[in-house]
C-alpha positions, 0 to 999 in steps of 0.5 A: 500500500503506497502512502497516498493509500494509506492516507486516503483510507485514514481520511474516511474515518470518524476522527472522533470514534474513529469508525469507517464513514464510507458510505454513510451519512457523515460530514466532511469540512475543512478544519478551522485552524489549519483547513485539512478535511475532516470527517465526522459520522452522524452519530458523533455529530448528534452527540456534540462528540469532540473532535480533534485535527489530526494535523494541529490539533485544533479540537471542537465540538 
């Protein structure tokens, strides 16, 4: 698996409980702080889950 792979696959994950998003009904937005794309699934996003960017660390609600 080159990089690019492994990092793409790594992207498609809640990054709060970190579950598999593909196919689901989960938001993508670009982090406030640094604009990396992050994934959320619904389930965390009902719950108010916080969220930390995997690149700067930036957390949010």
């Amino acid at each position: 698996m080159s990089e690019s792979d492994s990092a793409s696959t790594q992207s498609r994950t809640c990054v709060s409980c970190g579950i598999d998003i593909s196919g689901t009904n989960a938001a993508a937005f670009a982090c406030p702080e640094c604009g990396t794309r992050i994934y959320r699934c619904s389930k965390c996003r009902k719950q108010s889950n916080l969220y930390e960017c995997p690149d700067c660390g930036f957390t949010g609600p």
